[in-house]
N, C-alpha and C positions, 0 to 999 in steps of 0.2 A: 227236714225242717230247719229252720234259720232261727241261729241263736243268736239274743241279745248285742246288738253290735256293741263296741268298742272303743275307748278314746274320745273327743271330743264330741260334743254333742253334735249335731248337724245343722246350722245356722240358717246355713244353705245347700246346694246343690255340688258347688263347690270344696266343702268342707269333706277332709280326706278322712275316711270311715273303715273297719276293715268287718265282717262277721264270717263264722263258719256255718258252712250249710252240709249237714251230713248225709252222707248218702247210704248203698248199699254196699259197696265197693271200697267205701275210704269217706273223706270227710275233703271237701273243697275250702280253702277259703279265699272270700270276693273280697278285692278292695274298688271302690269309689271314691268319686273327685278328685281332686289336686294335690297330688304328693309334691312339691313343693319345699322346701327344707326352708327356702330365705322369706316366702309368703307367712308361715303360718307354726306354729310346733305342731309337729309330726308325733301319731300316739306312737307310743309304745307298747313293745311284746316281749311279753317271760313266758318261763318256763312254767308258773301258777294258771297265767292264764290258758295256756295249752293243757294241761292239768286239769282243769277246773272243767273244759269242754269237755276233755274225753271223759272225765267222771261221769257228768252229768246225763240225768234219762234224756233224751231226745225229743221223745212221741210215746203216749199210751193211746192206742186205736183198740175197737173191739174188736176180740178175739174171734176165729171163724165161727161162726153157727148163729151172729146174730144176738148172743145174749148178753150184750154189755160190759164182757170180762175185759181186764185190763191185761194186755200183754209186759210182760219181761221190758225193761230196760233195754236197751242197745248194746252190742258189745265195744270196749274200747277202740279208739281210732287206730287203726294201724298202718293210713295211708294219708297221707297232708298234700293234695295238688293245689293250686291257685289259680285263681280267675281276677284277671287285669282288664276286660272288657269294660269295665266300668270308668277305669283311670282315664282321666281327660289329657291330663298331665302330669309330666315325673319328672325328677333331677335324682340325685344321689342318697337323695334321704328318700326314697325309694327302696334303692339294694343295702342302706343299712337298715331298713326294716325287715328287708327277706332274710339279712343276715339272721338277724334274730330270730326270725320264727327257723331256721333252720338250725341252730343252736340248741333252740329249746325243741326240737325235733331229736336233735341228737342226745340230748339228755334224757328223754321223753321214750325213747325207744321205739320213735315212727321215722316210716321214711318219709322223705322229703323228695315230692315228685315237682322237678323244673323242667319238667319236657313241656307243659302248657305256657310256660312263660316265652313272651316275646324275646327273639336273638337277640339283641341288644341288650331287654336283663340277664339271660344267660350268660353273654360273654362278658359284663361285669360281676358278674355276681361269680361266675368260677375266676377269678381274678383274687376270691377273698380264700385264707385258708379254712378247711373242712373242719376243723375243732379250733379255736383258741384260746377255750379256756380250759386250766389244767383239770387232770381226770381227779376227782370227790376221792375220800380217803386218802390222797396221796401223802406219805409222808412229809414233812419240813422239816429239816433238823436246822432245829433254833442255837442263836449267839453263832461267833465267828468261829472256824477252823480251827484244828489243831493247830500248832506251830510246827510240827514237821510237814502237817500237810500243805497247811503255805509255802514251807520253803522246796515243797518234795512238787506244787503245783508249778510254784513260778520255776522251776528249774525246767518241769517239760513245757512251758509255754517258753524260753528260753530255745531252749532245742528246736523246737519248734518254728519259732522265725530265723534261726540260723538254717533251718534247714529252706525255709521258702525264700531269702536271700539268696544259696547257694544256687535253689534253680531257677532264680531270678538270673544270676550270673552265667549260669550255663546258657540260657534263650539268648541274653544280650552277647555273651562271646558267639554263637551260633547266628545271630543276623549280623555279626561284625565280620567273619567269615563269608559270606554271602555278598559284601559289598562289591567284592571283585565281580562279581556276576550281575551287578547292580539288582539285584532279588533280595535286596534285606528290607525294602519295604519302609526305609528310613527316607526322609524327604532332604534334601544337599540346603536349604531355607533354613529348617530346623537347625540341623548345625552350624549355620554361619553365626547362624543369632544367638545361640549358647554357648559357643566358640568367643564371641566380641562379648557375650555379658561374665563370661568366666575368664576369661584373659584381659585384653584390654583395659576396661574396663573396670578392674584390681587392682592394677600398676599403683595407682596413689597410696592403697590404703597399705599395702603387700609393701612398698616403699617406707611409707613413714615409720609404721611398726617394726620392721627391721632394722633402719637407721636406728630406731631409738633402742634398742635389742643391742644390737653393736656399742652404741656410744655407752649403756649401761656397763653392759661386759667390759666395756675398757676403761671405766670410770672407777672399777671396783679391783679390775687386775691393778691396775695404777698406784690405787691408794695401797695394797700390799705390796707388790713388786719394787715397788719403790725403797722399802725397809730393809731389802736385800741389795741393791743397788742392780737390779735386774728388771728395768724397766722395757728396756727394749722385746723383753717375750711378752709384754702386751699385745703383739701384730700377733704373735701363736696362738695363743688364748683366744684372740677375738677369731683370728681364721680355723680353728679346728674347731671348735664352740658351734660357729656358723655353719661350717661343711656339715659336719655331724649332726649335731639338731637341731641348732634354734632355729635357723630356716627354713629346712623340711618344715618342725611341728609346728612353727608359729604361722608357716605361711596355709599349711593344711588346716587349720584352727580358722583363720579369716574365711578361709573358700566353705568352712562345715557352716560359719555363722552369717556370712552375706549369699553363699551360692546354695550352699544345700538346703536353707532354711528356704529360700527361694520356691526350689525347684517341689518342693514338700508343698508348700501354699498352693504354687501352681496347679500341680494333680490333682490333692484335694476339693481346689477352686472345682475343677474337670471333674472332678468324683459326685462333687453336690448338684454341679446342673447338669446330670446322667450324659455328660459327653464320653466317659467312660463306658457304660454301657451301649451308645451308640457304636463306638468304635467296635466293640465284642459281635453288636447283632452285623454290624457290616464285615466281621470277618477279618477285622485288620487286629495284628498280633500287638497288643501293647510293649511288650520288649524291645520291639523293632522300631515303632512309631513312635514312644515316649523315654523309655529307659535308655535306648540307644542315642539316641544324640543329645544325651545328658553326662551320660558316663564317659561317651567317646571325647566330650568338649574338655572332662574335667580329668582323662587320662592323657592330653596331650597338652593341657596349657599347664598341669601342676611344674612339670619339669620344667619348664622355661620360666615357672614365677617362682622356683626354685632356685635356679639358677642368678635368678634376678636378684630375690633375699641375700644370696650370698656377697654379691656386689656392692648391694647397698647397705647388707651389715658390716663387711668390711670397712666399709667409705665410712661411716659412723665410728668407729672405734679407731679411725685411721685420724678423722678431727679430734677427738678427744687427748690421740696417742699426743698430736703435735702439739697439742694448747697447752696439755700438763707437765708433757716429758721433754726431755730434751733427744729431741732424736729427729731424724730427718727422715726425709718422704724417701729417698731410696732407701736409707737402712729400715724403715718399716716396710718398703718393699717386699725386699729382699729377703725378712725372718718372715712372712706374711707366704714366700712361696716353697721357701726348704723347710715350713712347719707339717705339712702333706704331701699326700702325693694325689696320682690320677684315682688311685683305688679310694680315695676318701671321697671326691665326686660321684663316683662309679656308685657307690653305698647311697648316697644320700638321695640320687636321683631315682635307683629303685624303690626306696623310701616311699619317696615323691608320686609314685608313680601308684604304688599299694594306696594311699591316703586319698590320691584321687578318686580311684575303681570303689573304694570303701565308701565315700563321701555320697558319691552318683547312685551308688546300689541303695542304702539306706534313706538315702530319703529319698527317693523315689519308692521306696518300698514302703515307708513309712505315711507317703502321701495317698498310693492305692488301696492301704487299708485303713483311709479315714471315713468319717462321719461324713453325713450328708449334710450337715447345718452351717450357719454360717461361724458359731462355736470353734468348730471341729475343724477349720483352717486355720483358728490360731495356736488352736492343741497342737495340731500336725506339726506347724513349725518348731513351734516350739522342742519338741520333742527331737526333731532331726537335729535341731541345734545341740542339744545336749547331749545327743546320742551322736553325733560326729565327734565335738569334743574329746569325749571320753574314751569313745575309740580309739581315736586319734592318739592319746597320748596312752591305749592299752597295747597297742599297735606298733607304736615306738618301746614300751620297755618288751616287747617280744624280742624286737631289732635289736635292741640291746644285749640280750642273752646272746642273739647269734652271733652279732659281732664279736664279741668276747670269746663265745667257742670256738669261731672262725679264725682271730686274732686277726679283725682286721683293726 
C-alpha cells in the first residue's frame, strides 16, 4: 500500500514527489517528476521520516475465514530499494536526496538496496562516503588540550613532515640519478624556465642586497677601526663577513622569499584545479615532473649567486672603504685576499648548495600539501616563505657549530 507522499505538494506533474510503497519482501520507495535542484527546492529526507514509515501499520485486511477480523500490523522495514521510473529528469539534487535516505538507512538499521537505481545514479552516488555522520554516543572531550599534549602533538606532526620531506628528497635524488638514462621523466623546458626564473633573473635583487650588506659592514668596521688606527682590516671584515655568511644567508633568504614562495603558489595553484591529481591517475611521478626541476634549478644557480654576493658585497664595502678611509684600492686589494683562503670558499658554497636543496624540497612540499581554495595559495606562500627563512638561518647556526668543531 502507498503511503502519504512527501515534500511539496504536487502542483503538477512536474513537481518532484517521493512516497514508500511497501511490500512483502522490503519496502520500495518511488520518486516522480523533476528532481531538478536550480528549477524548484527539492524535499527533503531524515531519519524521522523513515522512522515514522517503518512504524507505522501499513494495511488492516480481513483475516482468513471471512469474518472481518483485523490482522496484526506489518513488521518493520528491513529492505529500502528505489524506483526512479517515474523521474522525468534529474541533476545532482537527485544523489543528494539518495544520500540521505541512505543515511537515514544507515541510522535506521535497513539496508539500502541501489541495484534498481539507473548506472549513472550508482556511479555518482558511490562516489559519496558510506557514513558521514559521526557515530551517536561518541565521546567529545570538550575545551582545548592539555599543554603537554600540544607540545607532545606538534612535536610528532613535526617528525612527521621531516620525515615526508626526507622521502621527498630521496624520489627527487633518485630521478636526478636517472637523468643520465634520460628516464627521470623530468621535461629539459621545465628546467630551462626554473633555471632563468632562479638565476638570472635574481642577479638585481641578490646584487643590491649584498652591495648594501657590504657597504653596511664597512660603514660600521670604519667607525671602530678607525679609533685604533686599523682601518685598513675593513677589506678583512667585509671579505670574511661575506665568504662566511652574509652572502650564503642573505642570498638564500631572497631565493626562500622570491623563488620558493613562488614555486609553493605554483603547486598549490596545480593542487586546486586537480592537475595534481591528473598527473597521479596518468602515472607520472610528481618528484620527477615537479620537485625535480625546481630543486635541481635552485641547487645549481645557489652557488653561482653565491659567488656573485660575494663580489658585490666586496665591491660595497670596498666604496665605503675608499670614501671614508684613506686607503687605496690595491691595499684594499691586497688585506681583501690574505684575509682567507680557498677553504672559506669551499665552506660557503657547500653552504649554498644545502640552502638551495632545503629551499626546493620545502616548498614544494609545502605546496603539495595545500588546500584546494583559492585561500590556501596564499597560505602556501606564505608559509614557504617563513619556513625557508627560518631554516635558512637554523641551518646556518648548525654550519656554524661545524665549523668551529672542524676549525675551519
Amino acid at each position: 500500500m502507498t503511503e502519504p507522499r512527501k515534500g511539496a505538494l504536487p502542483a503538477s506533474a512536474d513537481m518532484p514527489v517521493w512516497s514508500i510503497v511497501r511490500g512483502r519482501d522490503g519496502a520500495s520507495l518511488t520518486l516522480s517528476g523533476r528532481w531538478i535542484g536550480r528549477e524548484t527546492a527539492l524535499p527533503r529526507f531524515t531519519a524521522q521520516d523513515l522512522t515514522a514509515n517503518a512504524s507505522r501499520e501499513t494495511a488492516r485486511t480481513p483475516a482468513p475465514g471471512g469474518r472481518g477480523d483485523i490482522a496484526p500490523s506489518s513488521p518493520a522495514i528491513q529492505r529500502l530499494a528505489c524506483d526512479l521510473s517515474g523521474v522525468s529528469a534529474w541533476d545532482t539534487g537527485l544523489i543528494a536526496f539518495l544520500w540521505d535516505v541512505r543515511q537515514a538507512c544507515t541510522e535506521a538499521g535497513i539496508r539500502f538496496d541501489s541495484e534498481p537505481l539507473p548506472s549513472p545514479v550508482q556511479r555518482l552516488l558511490g562516489l559519496l562516503p558510506e557514513n558521514a555522520r559521526p557515530a551517536q554516543g561518541a565521546s567529545r572531550r570538550k575545551g582545548r588540550p592539555a599543554f603537554l599534549e600540544r607540545i607532545g602533538g606538534g612535536f610528532i606532526a613535526m617528525l612527521a613532515e621531516t620525515g615526508a620531506i626526507a622521502a621527498l628528497a630521496r624520489q627527487t635524488m633518485q630521478a636526478s640519478l636517472r637523468i643520465l638514462s634520460r628516464r627521470s621523466g623530468m621535461r629539459r623546458s621545465d628546467l630551462l624556465n626554473d633555471f632563468a626564473s632562479a638565476g638570472p633573473s635574481a642577479l638585481l635583487i641578490v646584487g643590491v642586497v649584498n652591495f648594501l650588506i657590504g657597504a653596511i659592514l664597512a660603514f660600521v668596521g670604519a667607525v671602530q677601526l678607525q679609533k685604533f688606527a686599523a682601518g685598513i682590516y675593513v677589506a678583512s671584515l667585509v671579505g670574511i663577513a661575506s665568504v662566511r655568511e652574509m652572502a650564503a644567508v642573505m642570498t638564500a633568504i631572497i631565493m626562500a622569499g622570491r623563488t620558493g614562495g613562488a614555486y609553493a603558489a605554483r603547486i598549490s595553484t596545480m593542487q586546486g584545479n586537480e592537475e595534481i591529481d591528473a598527473l597521479r591517475v596518468f602515472g607520472i611521478p610528481i618528484s620527477s615532473y615537479l620537485v625535480l626541476p625546481a630543486v635541481l634549478s635552485l641547487v645549481i644557480t645557489m652557488p653561482l649567486l653565491y659567488l656573485y654576493g660575494c663580489l658585490i658585497g666586496m665591491l660595497g664595502g670596498y666604496v665605503v672603504a675608499i670614501s671614508m678611509l684613506d686607503i687605496t684600492s690595491l691595499g684594499y686589494f691586497h688585506q681583501t685576499v690574505i684575509a682567507f683562503g680557498p677553504g672559506q670558499f669551499v665552506f660557503g658554497l657547500v653552504k649554498s648548495i644545502v640552502f638551495g636543496a632545503f629551499i626546493g624540497l620545502t616548498s614544494c612540499r609545502i605546496g603539495m600539501k595545500a588546500g584546494r581554495s583559492a585561500a590556501d595559495v596564499g597560505i602556501a606562500a606564505t608559509r614557504a616563505v617563513v619556513i625557508g627563512i627560518v631554516g635558512v638561518i637554523a641551518l646556518d647556526a648548525v654550519f656554524a657549530v661545524i665549523a668551529n668543531s672542524v676549525g675551519i
